[in-house]
PAVEXNU-661969 format. One record per residue: residue in one letter; z, x, y of N, C-alpha, C in turn. Coordinates in steps of 0.2 Angstrom, whole numbers, plus 5000, padded with zeros to 4 digits. Layout:
% PAVEXNU-661969
aZXYZXYZXY;...
END
This chain:
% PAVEXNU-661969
x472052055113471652115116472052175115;x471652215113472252285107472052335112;x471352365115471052415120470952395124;x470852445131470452405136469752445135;x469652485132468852495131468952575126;x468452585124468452665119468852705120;x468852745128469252775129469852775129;x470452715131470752715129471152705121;x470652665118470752665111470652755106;x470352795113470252865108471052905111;x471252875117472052915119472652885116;x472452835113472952815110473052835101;x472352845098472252865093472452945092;x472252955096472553045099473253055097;x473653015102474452995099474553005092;x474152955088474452985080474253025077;x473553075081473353135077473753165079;x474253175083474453245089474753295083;x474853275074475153335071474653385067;x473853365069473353415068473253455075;x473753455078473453515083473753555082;x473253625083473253675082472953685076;x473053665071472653675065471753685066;x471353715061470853725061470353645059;x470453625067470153545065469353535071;x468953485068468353495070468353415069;x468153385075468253305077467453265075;x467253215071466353205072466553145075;x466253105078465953055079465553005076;x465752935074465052915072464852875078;x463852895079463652875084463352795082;x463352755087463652785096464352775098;x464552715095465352685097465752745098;x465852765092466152815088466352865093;x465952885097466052945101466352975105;x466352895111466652905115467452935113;x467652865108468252875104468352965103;x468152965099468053035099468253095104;x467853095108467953115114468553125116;x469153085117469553075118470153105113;x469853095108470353145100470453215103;x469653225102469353315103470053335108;x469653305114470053335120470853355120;x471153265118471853305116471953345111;x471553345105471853395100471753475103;x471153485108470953535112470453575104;x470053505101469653525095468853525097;x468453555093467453545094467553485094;x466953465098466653375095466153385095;x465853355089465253355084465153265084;x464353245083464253205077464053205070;x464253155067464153185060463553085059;x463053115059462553065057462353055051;x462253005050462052985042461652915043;x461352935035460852865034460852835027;x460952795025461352745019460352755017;x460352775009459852765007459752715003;x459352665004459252595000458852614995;x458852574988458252544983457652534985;x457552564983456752524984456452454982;x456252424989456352344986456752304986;x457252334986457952324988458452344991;x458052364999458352415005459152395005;x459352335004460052315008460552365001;x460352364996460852404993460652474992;x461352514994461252584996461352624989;x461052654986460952714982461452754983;x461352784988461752854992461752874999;x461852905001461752935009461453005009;x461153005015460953075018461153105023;x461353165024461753185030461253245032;x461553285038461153345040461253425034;x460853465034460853525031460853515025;x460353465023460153455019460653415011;x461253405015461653335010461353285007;x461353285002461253214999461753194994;x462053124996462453094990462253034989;x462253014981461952984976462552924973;x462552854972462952824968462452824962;x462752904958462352874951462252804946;x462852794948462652704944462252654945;x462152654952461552614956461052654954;x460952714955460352754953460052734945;x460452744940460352724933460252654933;x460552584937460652504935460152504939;x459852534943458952514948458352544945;x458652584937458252624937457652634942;x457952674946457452734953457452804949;x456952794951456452864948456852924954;x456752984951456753044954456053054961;x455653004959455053024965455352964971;x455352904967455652864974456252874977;x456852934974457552944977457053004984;x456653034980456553104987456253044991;x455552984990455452984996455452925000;x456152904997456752885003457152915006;x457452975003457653025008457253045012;x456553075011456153085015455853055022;x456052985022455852935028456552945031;x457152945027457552945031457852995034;x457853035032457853105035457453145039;x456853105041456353135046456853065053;x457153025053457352985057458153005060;x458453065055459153085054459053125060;x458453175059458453235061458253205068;x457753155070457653125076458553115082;x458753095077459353065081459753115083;x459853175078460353225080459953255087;x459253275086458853305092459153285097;x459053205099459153155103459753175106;x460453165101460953175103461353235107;x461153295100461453365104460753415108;x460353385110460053405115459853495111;x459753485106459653585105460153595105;x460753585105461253605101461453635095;x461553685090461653675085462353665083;x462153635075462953595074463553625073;x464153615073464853625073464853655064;x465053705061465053725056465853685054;x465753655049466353625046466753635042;x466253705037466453705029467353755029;x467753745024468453765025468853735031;x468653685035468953655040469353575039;x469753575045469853485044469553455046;x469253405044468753385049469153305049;x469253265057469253215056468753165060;x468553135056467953095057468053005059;x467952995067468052965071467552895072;x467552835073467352775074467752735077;x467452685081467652635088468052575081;x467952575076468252515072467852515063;x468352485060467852475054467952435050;x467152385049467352315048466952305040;x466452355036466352345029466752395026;x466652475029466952525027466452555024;x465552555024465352555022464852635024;x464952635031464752705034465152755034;x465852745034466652775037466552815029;x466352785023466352805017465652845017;x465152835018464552865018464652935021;x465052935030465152975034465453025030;x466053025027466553045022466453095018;x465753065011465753095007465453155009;x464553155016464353205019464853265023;x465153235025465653305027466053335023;x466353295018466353325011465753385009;x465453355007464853395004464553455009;x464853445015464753495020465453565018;x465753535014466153605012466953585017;x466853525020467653505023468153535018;x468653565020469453555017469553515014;x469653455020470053395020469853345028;x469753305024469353235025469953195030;x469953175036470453115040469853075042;x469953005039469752965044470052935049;x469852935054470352905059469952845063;x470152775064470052735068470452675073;x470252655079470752605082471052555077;x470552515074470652445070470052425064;x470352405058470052395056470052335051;x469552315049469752265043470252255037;x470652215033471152245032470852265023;x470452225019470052245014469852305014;x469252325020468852375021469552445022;x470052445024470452495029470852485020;x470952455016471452455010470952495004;x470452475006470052505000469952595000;x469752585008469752685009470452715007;x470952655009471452705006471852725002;x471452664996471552674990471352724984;x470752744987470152794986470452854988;x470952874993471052924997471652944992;x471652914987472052924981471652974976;x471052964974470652984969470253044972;x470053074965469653174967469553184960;x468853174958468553194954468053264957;x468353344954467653374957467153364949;x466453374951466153384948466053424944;x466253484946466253574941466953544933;x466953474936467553484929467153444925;x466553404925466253354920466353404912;x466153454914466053504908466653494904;x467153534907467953524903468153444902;x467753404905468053334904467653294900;x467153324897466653314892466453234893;x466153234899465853164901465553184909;x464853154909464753134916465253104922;x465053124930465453094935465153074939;x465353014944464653004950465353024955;x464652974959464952984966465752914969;x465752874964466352804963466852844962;x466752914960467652934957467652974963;x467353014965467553074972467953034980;x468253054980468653034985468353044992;x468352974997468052995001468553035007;x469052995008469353025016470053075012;x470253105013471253145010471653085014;x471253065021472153015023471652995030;x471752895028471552865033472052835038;x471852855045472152815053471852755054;x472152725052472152655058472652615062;x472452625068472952595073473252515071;x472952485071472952405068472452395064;x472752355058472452305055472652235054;x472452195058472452135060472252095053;x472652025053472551985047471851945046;x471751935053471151895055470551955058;x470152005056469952025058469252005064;x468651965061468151955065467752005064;x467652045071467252085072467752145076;x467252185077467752265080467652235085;x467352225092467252185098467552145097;x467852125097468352075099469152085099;x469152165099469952205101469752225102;x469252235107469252285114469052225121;x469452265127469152185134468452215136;x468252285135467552335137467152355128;x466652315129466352355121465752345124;x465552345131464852365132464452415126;x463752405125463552465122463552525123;x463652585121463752655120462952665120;x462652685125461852715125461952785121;x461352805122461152875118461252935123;x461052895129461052955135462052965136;x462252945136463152935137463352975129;x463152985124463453005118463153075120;x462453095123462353175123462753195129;x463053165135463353175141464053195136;x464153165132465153165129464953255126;x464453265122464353305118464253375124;x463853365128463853415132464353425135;x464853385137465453405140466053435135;x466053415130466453445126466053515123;x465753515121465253575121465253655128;x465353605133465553665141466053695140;x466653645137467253665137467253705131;x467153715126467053755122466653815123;x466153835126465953905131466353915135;x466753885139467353935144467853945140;x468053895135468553955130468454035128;x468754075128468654135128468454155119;x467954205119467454195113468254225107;x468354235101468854245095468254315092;x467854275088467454315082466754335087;x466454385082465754395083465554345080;x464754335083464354275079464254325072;x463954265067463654295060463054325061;x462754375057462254405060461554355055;x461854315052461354265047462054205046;x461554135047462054085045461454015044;x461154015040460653995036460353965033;x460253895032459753875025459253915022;x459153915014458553975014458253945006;x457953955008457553945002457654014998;x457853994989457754054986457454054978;x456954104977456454084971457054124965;x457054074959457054124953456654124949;x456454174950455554164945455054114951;x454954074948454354014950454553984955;x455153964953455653914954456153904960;x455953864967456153874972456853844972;x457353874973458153844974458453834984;x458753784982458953784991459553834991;x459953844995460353894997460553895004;x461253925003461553955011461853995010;x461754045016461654145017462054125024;x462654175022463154185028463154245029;x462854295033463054365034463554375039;x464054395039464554405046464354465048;x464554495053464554555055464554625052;x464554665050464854725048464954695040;x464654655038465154635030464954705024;x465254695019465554735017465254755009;x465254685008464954655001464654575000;x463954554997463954494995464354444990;x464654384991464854364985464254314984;x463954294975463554274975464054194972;x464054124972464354054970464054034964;x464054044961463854014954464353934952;x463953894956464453824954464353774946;x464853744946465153704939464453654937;x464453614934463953554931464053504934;x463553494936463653404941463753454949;x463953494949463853524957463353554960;x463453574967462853604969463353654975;x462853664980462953734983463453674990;x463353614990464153584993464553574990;x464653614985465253614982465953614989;x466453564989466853574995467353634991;x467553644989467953674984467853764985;x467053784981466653844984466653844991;x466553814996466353825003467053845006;x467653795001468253835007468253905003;x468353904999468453994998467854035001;x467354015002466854065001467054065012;x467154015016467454025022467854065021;x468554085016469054135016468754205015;x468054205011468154255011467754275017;x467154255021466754265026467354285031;x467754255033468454265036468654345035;x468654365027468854435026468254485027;x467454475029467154515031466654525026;x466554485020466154475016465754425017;x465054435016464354395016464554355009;x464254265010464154245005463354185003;x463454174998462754164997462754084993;x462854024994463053974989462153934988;x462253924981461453894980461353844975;x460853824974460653764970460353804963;x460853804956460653814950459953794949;x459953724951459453664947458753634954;x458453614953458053574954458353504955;x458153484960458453394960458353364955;x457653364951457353334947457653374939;x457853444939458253444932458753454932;x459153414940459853394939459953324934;x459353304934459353224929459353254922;x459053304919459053314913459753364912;x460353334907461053364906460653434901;x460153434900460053494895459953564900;x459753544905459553624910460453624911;x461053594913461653584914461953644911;x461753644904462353674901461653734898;x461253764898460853814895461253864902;x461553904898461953944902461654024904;x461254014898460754094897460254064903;x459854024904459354004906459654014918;x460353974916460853984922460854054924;x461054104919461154184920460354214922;x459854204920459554234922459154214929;x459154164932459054124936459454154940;x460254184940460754224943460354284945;x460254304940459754394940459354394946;x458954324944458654324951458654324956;x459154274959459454274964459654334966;x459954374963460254424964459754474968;x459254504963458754534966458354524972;x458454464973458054424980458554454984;x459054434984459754474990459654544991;x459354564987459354644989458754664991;x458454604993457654614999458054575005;x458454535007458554505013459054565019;x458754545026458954575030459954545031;x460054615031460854595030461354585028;x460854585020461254605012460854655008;x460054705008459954735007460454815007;x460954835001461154874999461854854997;x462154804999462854784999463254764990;x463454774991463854804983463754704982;x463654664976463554604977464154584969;x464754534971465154524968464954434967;x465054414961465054334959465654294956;x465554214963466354194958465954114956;x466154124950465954054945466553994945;x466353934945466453894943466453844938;x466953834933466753814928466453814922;x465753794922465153814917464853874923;x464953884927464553934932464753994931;x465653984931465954054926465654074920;x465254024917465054064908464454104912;x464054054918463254094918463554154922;x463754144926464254224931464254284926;x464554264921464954304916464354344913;x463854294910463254324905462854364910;x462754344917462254374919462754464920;x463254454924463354504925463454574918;x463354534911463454574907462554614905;x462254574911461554604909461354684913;x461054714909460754784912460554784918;x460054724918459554724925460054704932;x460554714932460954704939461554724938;x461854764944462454794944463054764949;x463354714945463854674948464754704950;x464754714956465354764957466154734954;x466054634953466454604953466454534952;x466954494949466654444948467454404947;x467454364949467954304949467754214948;x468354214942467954134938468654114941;x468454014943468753964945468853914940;x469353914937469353854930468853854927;x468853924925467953934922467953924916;x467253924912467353914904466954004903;x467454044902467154114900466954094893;x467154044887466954054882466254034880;x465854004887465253974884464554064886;x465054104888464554164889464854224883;x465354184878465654224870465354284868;x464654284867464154314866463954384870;x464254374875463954434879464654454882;x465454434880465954464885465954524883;x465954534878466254624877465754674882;x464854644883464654684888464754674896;x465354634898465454644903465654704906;x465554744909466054814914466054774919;x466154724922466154714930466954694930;x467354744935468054694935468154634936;x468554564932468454524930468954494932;x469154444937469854404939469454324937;x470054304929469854234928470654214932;x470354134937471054104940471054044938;x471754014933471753944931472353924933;x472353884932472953814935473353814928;x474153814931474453834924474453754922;x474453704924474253634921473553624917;x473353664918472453664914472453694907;x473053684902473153694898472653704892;x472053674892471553684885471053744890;x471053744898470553794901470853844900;x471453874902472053924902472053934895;x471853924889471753954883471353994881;x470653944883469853964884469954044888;x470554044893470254104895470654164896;x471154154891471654184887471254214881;x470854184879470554204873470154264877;x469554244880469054284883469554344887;x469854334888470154424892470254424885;x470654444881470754464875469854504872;x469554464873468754494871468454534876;x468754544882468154584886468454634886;x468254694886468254764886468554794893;x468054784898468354824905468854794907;x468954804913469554774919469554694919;x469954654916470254594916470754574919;x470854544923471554504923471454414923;x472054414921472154334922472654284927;x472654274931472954224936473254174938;x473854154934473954074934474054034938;x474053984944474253964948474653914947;x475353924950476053894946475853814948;x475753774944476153684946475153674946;x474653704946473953674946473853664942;x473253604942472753574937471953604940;x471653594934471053604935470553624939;x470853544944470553544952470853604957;x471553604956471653654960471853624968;x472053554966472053504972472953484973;x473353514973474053534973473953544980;x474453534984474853594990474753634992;x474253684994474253764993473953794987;x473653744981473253774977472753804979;x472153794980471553804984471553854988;x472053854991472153924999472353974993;x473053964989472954024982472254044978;x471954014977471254034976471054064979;x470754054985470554084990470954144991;x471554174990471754234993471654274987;x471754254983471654284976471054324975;x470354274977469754284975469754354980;x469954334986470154394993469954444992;x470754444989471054514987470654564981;x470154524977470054544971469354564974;x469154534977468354544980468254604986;x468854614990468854664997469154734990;x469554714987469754784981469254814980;x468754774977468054784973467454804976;x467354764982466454764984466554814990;x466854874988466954924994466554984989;x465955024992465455064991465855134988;x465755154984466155234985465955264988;x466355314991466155384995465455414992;x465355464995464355494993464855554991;x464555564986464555604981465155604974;x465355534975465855534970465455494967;x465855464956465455434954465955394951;
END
């Protein structure tokens, strides 16, 4: 007998988190076990406590095998493979999302009482459970927090199986992002993305069983007791003394280009300065975790950002909308001019940072007449898929590659040699591609920073 019941399985758990304290860390839950556990992280770490809810979506016809999961704010992750071997349509993926996601949002209600959620994106988030015996939520929980724009992924639990606990953290090995399919000339799913950066388990026993039966208390966890944890860590968080101003907008939004409705999120902080607009890579979307922490860096520096969905769910399935990069740029324009109707960004000098093939669409739109781009920063970007339109760039231009990204680093060695106005180029010493080194990523981010607070500052009235 390992616990005498969740809470103490969560103080003793706390013990081996004690070296994210103080760090930018944000604790979920999986409900109900989960939380109490939890509970007990938060507290010592003196972190939010959130749940992070999810629903494993099945086949249709064949519920028990999961496609993918859906989370809140509109996450969704897909095992492509399953998706293509079921051959499941694009209308049976929405409406099993659709069932399950009118039951997602039931349970959050339930739980945070009117709460809203703990924002996660650019943060650690360590994601908690009473025990884990397939691995098959602990991985589902995982990837949505990810997709929610996490930093960096901990799983942490009391005990686990030792299959289930060897598998996640063999996986906590592996990081394909998607914005790279393009330079890696080949599709990606969700099998290569890694789910946790580094799994805690207190024991993993030879003979597992069941999770109850390392604990002497495993009564059930009610719903009314998970909103009771949640409100109490939640009080403690309003007597803490306030840091920031709230954001004056922080948003799902629906945004048209042309005809065409795109999902989005619109972060306006206070007083900001300049919009950045996210133009992400192939196979990506507006959870891009990679975008969301820099695009947190720069909201941090006083800048609005805006990240969104290129594509339609349904021409995410065709790779030919993926790469029409003209078709991407103007969709861009759009977007753009929709921002200069929204309260909060209407006037604001508006700067774009690309990703990958998002840097080719970045690049082309900003070389067009119809919008006045004060700035634009590319992420392991392909400038040469926008060849055609560099020399009409004038927006000052910082492309940033990973000195290990050897054939990208060429592509955009070439392209500053073609473009006309303000260029620079960036190397980050010891990166690849990803930019998943030590310190790579936060150099991105400062860099984007610097380039973007330079830039998206208005001139004086009457100079030109």
């Amino acid at each position: 007998m390992l616990f005498t019941d969740r809470a103490d399985a969560g103080r003793r758990l706390a013990q081996r988190l004690e070296e994210l304290r103080g760090e930018d860390v944000v604790v979920l839950g999986l409900p109900r076990g989960g939380v109490p556990v939890a509970f007990e992280v938060a507290r010592a770490l003196h972190a939010p406590l959130d749940v992070i809810v999810v629903r494993k979506l099945g086949v249709p016809y064949q519920p028990e095998l999961a496609l993918g999961a859906i989370g809140e704010g509109g996450v969704r992750v897909l095992d492509d493979e399953i998706v293509r071997a079921a051959h499941v349509t694009v209308e049976e993926v929405a409406a099993v999302e659709k069932a399950g996601r009118a039951e997602l949002e039931r349970r959050l209600a339930r739980f945070r009482g009117g709460r809203a959620g703990i924002a996660v994106a650019g943060r650690t988030v360590v994601i908690v459970d009473d025990g884990v015996a397939t691995g098959s939520t602990a991985r589902a929980a995982c990837r949505v927090a990810r997709a929610r724009g996490a930093a960096r992924v901990v799983l942490a639990v009391p005990v686990g199986a030792f299959d289930a606990i060897e598998a996640l953290r063999d996986r906590a090995g592996q990081d394909t992002d998607h914005d790279a399919a393009q330079d890696a000339g080949q599709d990606t799913n969700n099998d290569t993305v890694k789910d946790a950066d580094e799994v805690v388990c207190l024991e993993v026993p030879a003979f597992f069983g069941a999770v109850g039966q390392w604990y002497g208390d495993f009564r059930q966890t009610t719903d009314g007791e998970v909103a009771d944890l949640l409100g109490r860590a939640a009080e403690d968080v309003r007597e803490a003394p306030a840091v920031d101003d709230p954001p004056l907008r922080d948003e799902e939004v629906e945004v048209f280009a042309g005809p065409v409705p795109l999902a989005g999120h619109l972060r306006v902080p206070e007083d900001s300065a300049g919009v950045v607009v996210f133009v992400h890579g192939s196979g990506s979307s507006r959870h891009s975790p990679r975008n969301r922490y820099v695009a947190a860096t720069l909201n941090e520096a006083g800048l609005a950002t805006l990240l969104f969905d290129l594509l339609t769910q349904r021409e995410e399935f065709d790779r030919s909308y993926v790469f029409d990069i003209e078709l991407l740029a103007h969709r861009l324009i759009d977007v753009t001019h929709w921002l200069a109707t929204q309260p909060g960004t209407t006037g604001l000098p508006v700067g774009y940072f690309g990703a990958s093939t998002g840097a080719g669409a970045a690049l082309w739109a900003a070389a067009d007449p119809r919008v006045d781009i004060a700035a634009v920063v590319s992420r392991g970007g392909r400038p040469d898929l926008a060849r055609p339109r560099l020399g009409a760039v004038r927006s000052p231009t910082l492309l940033i590659v990973g000195e290990r990204d050897e054939i990208v680093l060429q592509l955009n060695e070439r392209a500053r040699e073609a473009m006309l106005g303000e260029t620079d180029l960036a190397v980050v010493p010891g990166a690849t591609h990803l930019f998943e080194e030590p310190g790579a990523l936060e150099r991105v981010a400062r860099l984007a920073e610097d380039w973007f607070t330079g830039h998206l500052v208005p001139a004086p009235a009457g100079t030109h």
